[in-house]
N, C-alpha and C positions, 0 to 999 in steps of 0.2 A: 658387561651389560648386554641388551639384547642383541646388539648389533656386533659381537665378539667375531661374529661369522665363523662359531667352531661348532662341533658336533655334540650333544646334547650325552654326556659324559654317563646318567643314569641317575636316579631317583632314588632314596631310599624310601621304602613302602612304609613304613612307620614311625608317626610323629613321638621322639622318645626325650626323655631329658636332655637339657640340654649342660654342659659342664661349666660353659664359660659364657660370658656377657657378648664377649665377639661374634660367637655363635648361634646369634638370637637377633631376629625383626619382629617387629609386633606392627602391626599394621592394619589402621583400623580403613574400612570399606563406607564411603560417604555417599548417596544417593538417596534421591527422589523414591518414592513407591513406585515399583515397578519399570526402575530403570536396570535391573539387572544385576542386583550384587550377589542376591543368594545362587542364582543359575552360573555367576563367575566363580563365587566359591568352590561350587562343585566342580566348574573345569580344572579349575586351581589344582582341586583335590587330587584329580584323575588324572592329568599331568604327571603329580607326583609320585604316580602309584598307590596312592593311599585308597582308592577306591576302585572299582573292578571297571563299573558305568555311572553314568552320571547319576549323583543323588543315591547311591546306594555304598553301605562301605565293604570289607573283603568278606564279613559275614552275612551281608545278604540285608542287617538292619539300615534304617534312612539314613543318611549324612544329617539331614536339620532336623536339631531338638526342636521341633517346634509343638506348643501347649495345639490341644483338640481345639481348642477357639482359634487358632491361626489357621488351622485347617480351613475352617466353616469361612471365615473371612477372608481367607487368599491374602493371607498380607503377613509381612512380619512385623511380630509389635514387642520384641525383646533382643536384646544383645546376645548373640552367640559367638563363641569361638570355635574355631576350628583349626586347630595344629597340623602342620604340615614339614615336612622337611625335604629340601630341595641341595645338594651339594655339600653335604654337612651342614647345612646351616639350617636351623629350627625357624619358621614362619609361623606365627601367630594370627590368622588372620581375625579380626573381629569384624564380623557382619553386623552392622546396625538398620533398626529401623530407620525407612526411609521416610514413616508417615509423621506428622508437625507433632502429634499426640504424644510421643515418643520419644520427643526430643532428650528426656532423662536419661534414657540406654544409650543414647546418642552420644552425651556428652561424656557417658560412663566409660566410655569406647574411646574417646580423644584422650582422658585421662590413661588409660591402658597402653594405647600406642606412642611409638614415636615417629610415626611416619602417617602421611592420611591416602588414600586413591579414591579420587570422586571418579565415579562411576555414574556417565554422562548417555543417555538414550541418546540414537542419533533419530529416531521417531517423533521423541517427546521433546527434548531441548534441556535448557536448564531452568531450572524455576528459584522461584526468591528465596528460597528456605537453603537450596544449597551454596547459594552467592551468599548469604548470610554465614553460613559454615565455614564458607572458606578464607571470608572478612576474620572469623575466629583466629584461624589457623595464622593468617599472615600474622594478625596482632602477637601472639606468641613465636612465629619463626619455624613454626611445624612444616618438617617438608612434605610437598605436593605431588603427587603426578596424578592425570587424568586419564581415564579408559574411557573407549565412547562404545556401544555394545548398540543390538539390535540394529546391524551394517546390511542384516539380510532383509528388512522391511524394504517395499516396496518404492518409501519417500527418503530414505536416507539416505545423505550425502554426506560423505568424510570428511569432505574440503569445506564446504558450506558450515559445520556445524564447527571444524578446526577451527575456522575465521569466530564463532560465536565464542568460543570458550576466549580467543584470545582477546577482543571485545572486554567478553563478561568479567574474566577471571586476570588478565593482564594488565590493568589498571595502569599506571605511567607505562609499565615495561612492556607490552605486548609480545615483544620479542623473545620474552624469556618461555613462554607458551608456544612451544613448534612440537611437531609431528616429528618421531623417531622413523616410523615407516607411514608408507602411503599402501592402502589398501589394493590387493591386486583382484581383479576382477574380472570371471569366466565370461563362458557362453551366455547370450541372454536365452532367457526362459522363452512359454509361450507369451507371458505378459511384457515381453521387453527390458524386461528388469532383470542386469547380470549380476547375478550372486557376487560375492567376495569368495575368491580360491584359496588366496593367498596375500601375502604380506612383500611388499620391496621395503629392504634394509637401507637406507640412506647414507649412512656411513660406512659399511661394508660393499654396499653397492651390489648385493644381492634379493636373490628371491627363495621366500621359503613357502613352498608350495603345499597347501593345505588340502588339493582340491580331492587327493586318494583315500582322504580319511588320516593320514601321516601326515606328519612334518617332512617335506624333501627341498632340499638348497640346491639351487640352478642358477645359472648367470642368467642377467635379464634381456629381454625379447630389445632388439634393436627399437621399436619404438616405444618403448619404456624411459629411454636415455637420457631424451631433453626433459622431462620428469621430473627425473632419479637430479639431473645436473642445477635444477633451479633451486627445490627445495634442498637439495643439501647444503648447495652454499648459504641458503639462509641459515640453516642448521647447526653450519660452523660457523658464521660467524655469531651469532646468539651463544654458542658455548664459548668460545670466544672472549666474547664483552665480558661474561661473567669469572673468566679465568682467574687465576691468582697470580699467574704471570703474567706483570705489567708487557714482558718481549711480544708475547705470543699475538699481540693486533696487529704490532708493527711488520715484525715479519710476515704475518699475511698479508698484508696489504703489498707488503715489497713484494709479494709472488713464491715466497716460500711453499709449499705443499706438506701441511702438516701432516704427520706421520699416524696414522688409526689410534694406535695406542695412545700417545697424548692426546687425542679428542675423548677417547673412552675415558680416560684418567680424570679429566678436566671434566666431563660430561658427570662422571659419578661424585666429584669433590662439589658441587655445584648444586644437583639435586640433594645430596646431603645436607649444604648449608641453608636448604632453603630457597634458593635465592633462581632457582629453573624448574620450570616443572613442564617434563618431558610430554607427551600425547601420543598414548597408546589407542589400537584397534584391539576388541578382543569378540569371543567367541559369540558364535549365531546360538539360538533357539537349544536347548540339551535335545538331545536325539538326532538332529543334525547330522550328518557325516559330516561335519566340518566343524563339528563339537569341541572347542579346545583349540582353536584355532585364537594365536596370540598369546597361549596361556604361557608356552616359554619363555617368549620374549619381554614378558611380563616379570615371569619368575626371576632371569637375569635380571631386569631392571632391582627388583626388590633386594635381591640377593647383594649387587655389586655397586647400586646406586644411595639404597634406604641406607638411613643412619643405624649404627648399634646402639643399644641402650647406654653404654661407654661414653657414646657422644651427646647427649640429654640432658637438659640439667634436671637432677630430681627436685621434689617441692621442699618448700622450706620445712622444717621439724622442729617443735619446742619439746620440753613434758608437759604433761597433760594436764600441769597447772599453768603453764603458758610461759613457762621459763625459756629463755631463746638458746638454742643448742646450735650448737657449727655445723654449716651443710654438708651434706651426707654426699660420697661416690659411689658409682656402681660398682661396687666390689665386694665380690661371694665374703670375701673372711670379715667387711665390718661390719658394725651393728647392723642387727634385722632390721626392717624398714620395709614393710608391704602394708596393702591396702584390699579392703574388699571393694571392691567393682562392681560386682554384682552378685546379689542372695536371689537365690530361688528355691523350694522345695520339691521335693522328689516322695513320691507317695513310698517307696520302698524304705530311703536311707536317709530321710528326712531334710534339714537343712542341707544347702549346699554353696560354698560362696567362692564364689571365684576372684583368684585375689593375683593383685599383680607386685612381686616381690623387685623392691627400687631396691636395698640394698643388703649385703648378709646372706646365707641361705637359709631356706626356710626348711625342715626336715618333718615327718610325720612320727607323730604320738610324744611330743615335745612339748611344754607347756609356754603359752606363750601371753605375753598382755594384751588385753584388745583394750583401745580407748575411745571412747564415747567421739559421736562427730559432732555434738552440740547442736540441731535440730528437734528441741523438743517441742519449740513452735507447732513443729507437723506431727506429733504424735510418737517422736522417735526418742525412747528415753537418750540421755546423756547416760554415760555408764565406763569404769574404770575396772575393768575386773581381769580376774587369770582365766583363763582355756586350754585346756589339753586339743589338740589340733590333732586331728584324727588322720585318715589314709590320704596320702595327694595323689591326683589322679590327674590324667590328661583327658579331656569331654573329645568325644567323637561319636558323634551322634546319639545312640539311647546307651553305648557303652561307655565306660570307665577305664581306661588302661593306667594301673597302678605309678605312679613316677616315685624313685628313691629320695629325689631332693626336689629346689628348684632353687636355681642359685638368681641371683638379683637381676634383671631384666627379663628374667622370664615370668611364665603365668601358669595357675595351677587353680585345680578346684581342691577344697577345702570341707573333709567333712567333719558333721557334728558341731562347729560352733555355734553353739546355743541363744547367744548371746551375741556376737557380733554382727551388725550390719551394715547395707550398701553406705558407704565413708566412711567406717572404720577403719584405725590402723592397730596394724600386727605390728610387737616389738618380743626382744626379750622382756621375762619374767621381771633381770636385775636391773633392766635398763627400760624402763616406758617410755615412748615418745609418742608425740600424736604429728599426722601431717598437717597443711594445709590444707581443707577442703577444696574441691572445684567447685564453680559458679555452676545450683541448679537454678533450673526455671522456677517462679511460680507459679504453684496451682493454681487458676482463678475461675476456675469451672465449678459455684458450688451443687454437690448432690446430698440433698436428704433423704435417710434411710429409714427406714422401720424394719424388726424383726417379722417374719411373715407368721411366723405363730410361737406360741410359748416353747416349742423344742428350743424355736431358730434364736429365740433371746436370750433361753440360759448359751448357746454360743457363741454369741455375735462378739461378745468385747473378744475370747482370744481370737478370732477369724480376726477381726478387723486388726488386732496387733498383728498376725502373723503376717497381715495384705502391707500394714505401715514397714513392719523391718525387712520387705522383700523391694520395695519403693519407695524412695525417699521424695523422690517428684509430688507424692501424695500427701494430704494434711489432713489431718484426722481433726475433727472439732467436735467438743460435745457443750452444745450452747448454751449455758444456760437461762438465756432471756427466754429464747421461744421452744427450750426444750426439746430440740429436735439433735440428732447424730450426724454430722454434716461430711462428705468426704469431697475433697474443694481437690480437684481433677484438671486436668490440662486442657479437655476436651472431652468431646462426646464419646469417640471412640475408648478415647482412658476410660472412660467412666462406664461402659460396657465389657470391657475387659477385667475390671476391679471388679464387677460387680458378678461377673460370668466365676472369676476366680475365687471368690467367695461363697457359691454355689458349688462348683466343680470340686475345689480343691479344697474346701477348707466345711464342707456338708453345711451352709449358714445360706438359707434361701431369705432375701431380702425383698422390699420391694421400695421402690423411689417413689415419694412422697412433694408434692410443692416446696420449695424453700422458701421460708417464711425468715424478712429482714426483722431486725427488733425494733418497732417501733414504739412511742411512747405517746403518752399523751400532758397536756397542759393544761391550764385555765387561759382565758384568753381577756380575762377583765377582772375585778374585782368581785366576790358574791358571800354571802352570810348561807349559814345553817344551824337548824337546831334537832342535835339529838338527842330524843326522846325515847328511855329504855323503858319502861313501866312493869311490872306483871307482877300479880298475885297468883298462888297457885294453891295455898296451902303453909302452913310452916313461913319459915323466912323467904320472901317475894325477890323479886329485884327491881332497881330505884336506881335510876342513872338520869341526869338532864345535861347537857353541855350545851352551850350557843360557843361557835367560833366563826372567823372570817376567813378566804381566802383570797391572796392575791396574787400573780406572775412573778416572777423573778426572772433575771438574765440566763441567756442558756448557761449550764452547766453548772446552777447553783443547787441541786439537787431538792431536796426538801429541809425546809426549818420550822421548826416549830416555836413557838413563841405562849409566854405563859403572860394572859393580862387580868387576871381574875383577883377581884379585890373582895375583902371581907369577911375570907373563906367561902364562898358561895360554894368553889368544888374543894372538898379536902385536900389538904396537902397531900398526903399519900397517893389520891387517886389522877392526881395529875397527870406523874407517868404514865395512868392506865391507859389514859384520854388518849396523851402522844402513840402510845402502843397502839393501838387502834385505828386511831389516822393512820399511821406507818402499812400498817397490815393492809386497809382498804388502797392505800397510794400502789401497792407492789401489785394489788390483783385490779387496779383499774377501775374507772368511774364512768367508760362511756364505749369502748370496748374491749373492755379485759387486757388493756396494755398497760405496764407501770406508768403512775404520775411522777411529773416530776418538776423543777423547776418553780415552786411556789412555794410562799409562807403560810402557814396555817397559824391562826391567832388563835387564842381562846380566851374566851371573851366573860362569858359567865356561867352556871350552873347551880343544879341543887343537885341536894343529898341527901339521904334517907340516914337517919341513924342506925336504925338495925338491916335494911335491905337493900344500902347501897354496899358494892364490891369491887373490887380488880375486875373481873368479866363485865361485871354490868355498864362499867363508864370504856371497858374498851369498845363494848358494842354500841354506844351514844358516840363516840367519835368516831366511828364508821359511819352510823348514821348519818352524823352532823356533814360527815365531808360527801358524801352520795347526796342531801340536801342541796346542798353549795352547787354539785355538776349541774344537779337539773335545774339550775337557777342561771347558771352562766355558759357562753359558747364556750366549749371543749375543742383545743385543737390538737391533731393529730399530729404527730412527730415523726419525720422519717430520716433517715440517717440520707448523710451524704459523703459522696466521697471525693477526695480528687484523684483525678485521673492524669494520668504522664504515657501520652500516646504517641510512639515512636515509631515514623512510618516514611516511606518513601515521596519524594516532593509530590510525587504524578498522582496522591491518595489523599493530599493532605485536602482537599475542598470536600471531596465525600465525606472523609470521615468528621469533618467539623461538621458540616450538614446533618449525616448521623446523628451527632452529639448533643445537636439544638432541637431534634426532631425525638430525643432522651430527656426533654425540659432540661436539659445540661447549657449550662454558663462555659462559654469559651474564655479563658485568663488570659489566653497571649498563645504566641508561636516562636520559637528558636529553631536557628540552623542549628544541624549538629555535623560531625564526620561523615563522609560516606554518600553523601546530596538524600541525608534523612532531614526531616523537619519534626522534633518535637512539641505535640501540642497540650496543652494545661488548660483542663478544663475540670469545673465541680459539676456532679451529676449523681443527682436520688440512687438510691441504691437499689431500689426496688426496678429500675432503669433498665440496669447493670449484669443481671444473674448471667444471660447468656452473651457479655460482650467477649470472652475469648472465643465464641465460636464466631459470633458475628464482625467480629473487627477481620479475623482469618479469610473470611470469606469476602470482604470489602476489599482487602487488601491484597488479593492474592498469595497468601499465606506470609506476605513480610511485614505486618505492621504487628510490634509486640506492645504491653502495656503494664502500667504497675497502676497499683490502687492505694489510698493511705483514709480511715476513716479522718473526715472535719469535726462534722458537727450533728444535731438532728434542728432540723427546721421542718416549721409549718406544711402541711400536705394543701395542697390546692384543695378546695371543699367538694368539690366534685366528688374526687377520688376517696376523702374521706369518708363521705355520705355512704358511697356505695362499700367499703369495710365495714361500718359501720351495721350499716343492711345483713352482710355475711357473718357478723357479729353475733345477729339477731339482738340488735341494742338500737334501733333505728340509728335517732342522733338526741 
């Protein structure tokens, strides 16, 4: 691991196949916006040789694939990998968004990895969204280490912010959260503030001095000592506690001096099981002379500490009909077993999906089964079919470097599958199997769209397929109460992104539109009507009379119709027509143009023309008769409700109730949950609602999440109906 205290052996400059499972880390990168992962990757890179300077690769193109929209927004809002190889051993690194919007590529990236490094500002702090992340991680057993970046800002302190993570992220154990090295630090500037040079190794008991632009290893400055002597006994003893050798406490404490190598041994068995996570320093600002500073010590960490994909459990597998199959090993010769991760399109070579092979080797021009991930909620067919699986390559930045295979813990792009997307799994042809999906977010940001002109609507349906199979995080709705194309988003950001990628990429210029809930309408008392069809015109006339009643009924009883007509007043035949027409008028509304519902409609008596009553003529009298009836009775307006399950940190929970009633929302109650969260239950209109994923984010400092389930539709307060009504142009 980092602290081996040996000479840095050499780099191979190109991320290439890898052969064996041994030989492979996958390791996904966990941070805030703008705490530093993508500037880390790039040291990463250039460390390894893979890149000449930072952000640039040996041909001169960028290291991050990032879309012209990340440009324009300085932010990353997709999961990229970037392959590395350090000592033999293949690094996967996957850089995820840091921003809340984005949490889909996020968790596309836990899925991918087996190891996580939250990459910690020492500027900015930790925020609730990566304390939530890493609550993920412990629930599963994911091993942890931390990098804290941005050491060269003006307010950062290493010790101050160590003490935060162990606090934040150490939970009973705090112990297990210690500093490998303590940051060594130059000349002060003019502002007083001394840069970080260099790095002291705690358990080698050395310095690796950053300050020439190089890595150089020195013994440390006599007043570095009591230092170097406090924090490493903590250091050993925390690796220590977590030993697997019951001996190894006792004999410390009798005064034994354990030997480097068993702390190294015990150190990396340790981080592997999870159960320590080390705290690294790593590189200042790119362009820096001191660019890559910690990126070794890093890499040893990964290399000698992360698990291999060997040691992982992969997910459970059935067939695609859900038959339960025996759990799969990482091992290249059994059955295929990979997943795509993430789809994206590429304006040259069209689909592209990056997929992470758990078991078998996956080989190119091979036919393989892709099976549906059962998301068609979102717009994502379910789907069983064969794929010829095109060239596998390794992504580094706008190029492709072709790979022969990819044997099972490693990762590979995938082209041409037409058909497969992000939750798919890859099997053999003879052998289908499907995985178990990971936990995405719901979307609950909805956006309503419109084609901006007749080009953009003969494209819109495949744009919007191709936006649905590139993000699964997304749900496509096409309403049809209020007839609008709904894309239900995670947030604002998402939904600028979606909406920019739809433009850019896919030629479909859209424009957002109001979301309109489906509201209904009622009777609110009993009321009579009579409809009257009359007309002569020539030839055979038309001749419709119907009198019927209506009344309320309990929610959810839809419409009934009721036949009370004695004597034949209305022909038998034309009864139906009656009911037809009531029906028709119920669906386009009585007061403003929203379905009726929830009432009995009686019919009561009628006449009939012998030669000029008809089908048409008594459907249009029972239109009539029921549009009589409204403007005789209060019409109430129906609006949906929903309940809401809002899960948020205790220090939130008064606000956000407050919010909720200040929503005409009904609070049900409060539960403790895990974690000192308090779950609240409350029902709230839904017209309320549209922007509460953005608004609850911003109450809560981005940790309070929520789920939604429709009730019921209930009464609109008359105010609010009054004025719909108005915009109706139906008064009331």
């Amino acid at each position: 691991m980092g602290d081996k205290a040996q000479t840095h052996p050499g780099a191979a400059g190109r991320a290439t196949a890898a052969d064996r499972p041994s030989s492979v880390r996958n390791v996904v990168l966990v941070g805030h916006s703008g705490s530093g992962k993508t500037t880390l990757v790039e040291a990463l890179a250039q460390a390894t040789g893979a890149v000449q300077r930072p952000g640039r690769v040996e041909d001169g193109t960028t290291l991050a694939d990032h879309d012209e929209i990340e440009h324009r927004q300085q932010r990353s809002v997709q999961l990229s990998l970037v392959p590395v190889e350090w000592d033999g051993i293949k690094i996967n690194l996957l850089d995820t968004p840091g921003y809340a919007d984005f949490v889909g590529e996020l968790r596309a990236g836990l899925r991918a990895a087996d190891a996580a490094l939250f990459v910690v500002s020492a500027a900015d702090g930790v925020d609730g969204s990566t304390r939530m992340v890493w609550d993920e991680c412990a629930a599963v057993g994911m091993p942890r280490a931390l990098v804290i970046t941005h050491l060269e800002a003006s307010r950062a302190d290493f010790q101050e912010m160590t003490e935060i993570c162990r606090r934040v992220f150490g939970g009973d154990d705090p112990d297990a959260v210690i500093p490998l090295y303590l940051p060594l630090h130059g000349d002060p500037g003019p502002d007083g503030h001394a840069p970080v040079a260099g790095l002291i190794g705690l358990l080698s008991q050395r310095v690796y001095d950053y300050s020439s632009g190089e890595r150089r290893e020195r013994e440390p400055d006599p007043e570095h000592l009591p230092l170097i002597e406090e924090a490493r006994n903590r250091l050993i003893e925390g690796i220590i506690a977590e030993s697997e050798d019951e001996t190894l406490m006792d004999r410390y404490l009798g005064g034994e001096q354990i030997d480097l190598k068993t702390l190294v041994t015990d150190l990396e068995k340790a981080v592997a099981r999870g159960v320590f996570h080390p705290v690294l320093a790593a590189a200042p600002a790119a362009g820096d002379a001191r660019h890559g500073l910690g990126t070794m010590e890093l890499l040893e960490l990964v290399t000698g500490g992360f698990p291999t994909p060997e040691e992982r459990e992969i997910p459970a597998v059935t067939t695609p009909q859900g038959a339960p199959r025996p759990p799969l090993s990482c091992d290249p010769a059994g059955p295929l077993a990979a997943e795509v991760v993430k789809t994206s399109s590429d304006p040259y070579v069209g689909r592209m999906s990056l997929v992470r092979v758990f078991s078998g080797t996956l080989r190119p021009d091979e036919t393989v089964h892709v099976s549906g991930h059962g998301l068609e909620d979102r717009g994502h067919e379910d789907h069983d079919v064969d794929e010829r699986v095109g060239a596998l390559t390794a992504p580094f930045g706008k190029q492709q470097r072709q790979l022969p295979h990819a044997v099972a813990g490693d990762m590979a792009c995938v082209a041409k599958l037409t058909r497969a997307e992000t939750g798919d799994t890859l099997s053999a042809k003879g052998d289908p199997l499907l995985m178990e999906p990971w936990v995405m977010p719901d979307p609950l940001l909805p956006v309503a769209i419109e084609a901006h002109s007749k080009a953009d609507e003969d494209k819109l349906s495949q744009g919007l397929a191709r936006l649905a199979a590139e993000d699964p995080t997304m749900r496509l709705e096409q309403n049809q109460a209020t007839r609008q194309v709904v894309l239900w988003c995670l947030g604002e950001a998402h939904r600028d992104v979606a909406l920019e990628r739809l433009r850019s990429r896919y030629g479909v210029q859209v424009d957002a539109v109001p979301h309109r809930v489906s509201l209904r309408e009622t009777f609110a008392e009993r009321a009579e009507g009579r409809g009257r069809h009359v007309k002569q015109s020539g030839g055979h006339g038309q001749f419709a009379i119907c009198e019927i009643s209506v009344e309320p009924l309990p929610n959810g009883s839809g419409i009934e119709f009721v036949d009370k007509v004695v004597g034949g007043a209305v022909p038998r035949q034309f009864i139906p027509s009656v009911e037809k027409g009531v029906r028709a008028q119920a669906a386009r509304g009585v007061a403003a143009g929203y379905p009726l519902v929830d009432v009995r409609v009686t019919l009561l008596d009628g006449k009939a023309h012998s030669v000029d009553s008809s089908d048409a003529a008594f459907q249009t009298a029972g239109a009539l008769a029921l549009r009589e009836c409204a403007g005789a009775a209060r019409i109430h307006l129906l609006e949906p409700v929903a309940e809401l399950r809002v899960s948020v940190a205790d220090e939130f929970v008064g606000q956000v109730m407050s919010d909720l009633s200040g929503r005409r929302g009904r609070v049900l109650g409060t539960e403790q949950t895990p974690g000192g969260n308090t779950l609240v239950r409350a029902e709230v209109p839904e017209t309320e609602i549209s922007r509460y994923a953005v608004d609850l984010r911003s109450l809560s400092h981005g940790t309070g999440r929520f789920d939604r389930s429709y009730v019921r539709h209930e009464p609109m307060p008359q105010q609010l109906a009054e004025k719909i009504r108005a915009e109706a142009g139906n008064g009331g």
